[in-house]
C-alpha positions as CSV (number, residue, x, y, z in Angstrom):
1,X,126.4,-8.6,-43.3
2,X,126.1,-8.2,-39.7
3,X,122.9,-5.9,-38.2
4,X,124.5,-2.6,-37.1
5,X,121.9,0.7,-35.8
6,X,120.8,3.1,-38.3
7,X,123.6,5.3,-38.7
8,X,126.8,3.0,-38.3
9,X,124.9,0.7,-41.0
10,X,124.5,4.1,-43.2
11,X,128.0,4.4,-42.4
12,X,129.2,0.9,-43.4
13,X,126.9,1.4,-47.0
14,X,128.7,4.6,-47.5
15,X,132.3,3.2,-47.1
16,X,131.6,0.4,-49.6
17,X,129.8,2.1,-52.2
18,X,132.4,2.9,-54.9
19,X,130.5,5.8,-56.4
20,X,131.8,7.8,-53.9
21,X,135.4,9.5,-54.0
22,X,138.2,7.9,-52.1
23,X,138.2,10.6,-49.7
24,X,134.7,10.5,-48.7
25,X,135.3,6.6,-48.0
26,X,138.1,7.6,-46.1
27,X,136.7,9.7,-44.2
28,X,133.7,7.9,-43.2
29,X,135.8,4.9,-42.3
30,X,137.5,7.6,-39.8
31,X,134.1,8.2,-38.7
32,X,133.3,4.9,-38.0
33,X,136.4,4.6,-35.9
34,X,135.8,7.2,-33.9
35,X,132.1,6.4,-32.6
36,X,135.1,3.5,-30.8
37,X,132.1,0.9,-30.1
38,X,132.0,-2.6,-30.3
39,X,129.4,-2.2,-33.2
40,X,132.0,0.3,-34.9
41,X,134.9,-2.4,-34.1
42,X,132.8,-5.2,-36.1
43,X,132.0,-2.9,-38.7
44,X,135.5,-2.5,-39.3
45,X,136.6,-5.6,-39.3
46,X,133.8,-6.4,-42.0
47,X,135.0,-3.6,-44.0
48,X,138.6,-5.1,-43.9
49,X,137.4,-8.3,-45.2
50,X,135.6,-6.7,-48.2
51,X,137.8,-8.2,-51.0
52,X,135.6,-5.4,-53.3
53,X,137.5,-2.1,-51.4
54,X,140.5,-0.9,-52.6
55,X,143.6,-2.2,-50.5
56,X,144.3,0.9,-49.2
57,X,141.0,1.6,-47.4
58,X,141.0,-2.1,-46.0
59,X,144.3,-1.4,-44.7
60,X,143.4,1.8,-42.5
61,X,139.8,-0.1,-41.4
62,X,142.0,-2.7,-39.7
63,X,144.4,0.3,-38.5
64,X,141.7,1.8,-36.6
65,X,139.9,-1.5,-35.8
66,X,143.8,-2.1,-33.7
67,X,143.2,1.2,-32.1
68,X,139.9,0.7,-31.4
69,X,141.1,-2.8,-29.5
70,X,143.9,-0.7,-27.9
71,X,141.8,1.9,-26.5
72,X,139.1,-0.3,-24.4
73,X,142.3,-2.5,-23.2
């Protein structure tokens, strides 16, 4: 795993930990998009490749991982 600052790495742990509901993974995955930095990006794109998440939440990280890209173009 890649070295991200404090809170997107908090971030990142929450989004993979399965304890938690699908909505609270969600929903931190939206907050990881939305800090829209390169750290965030990578994040992302890490989370995607996570062949332990569900498909559905690897399939919004790369969704807002493609708007991230479109939004510093």
């Amino acid at each position: 795993m890649t070295e991200y600052p404090p809170e997107l790495k908090k971030l990142v742990t929450t989004a993979t930990d399965m304890d938690f509901s699908p909505k609270v993974r969600t929903d931190t995955i939206e907050q990881i998009a939305n800090l829209g930095t390169l750290e965030a990006y990578h994040a992302l794109l890490e989370l995607a490749a996570n062949e332990s998440l569900p498909v559905k939440d690897r399939d919004l990280t790369l969704k807002r991982a493609r708007e991230i890209l479109k939004r510093s173009s």
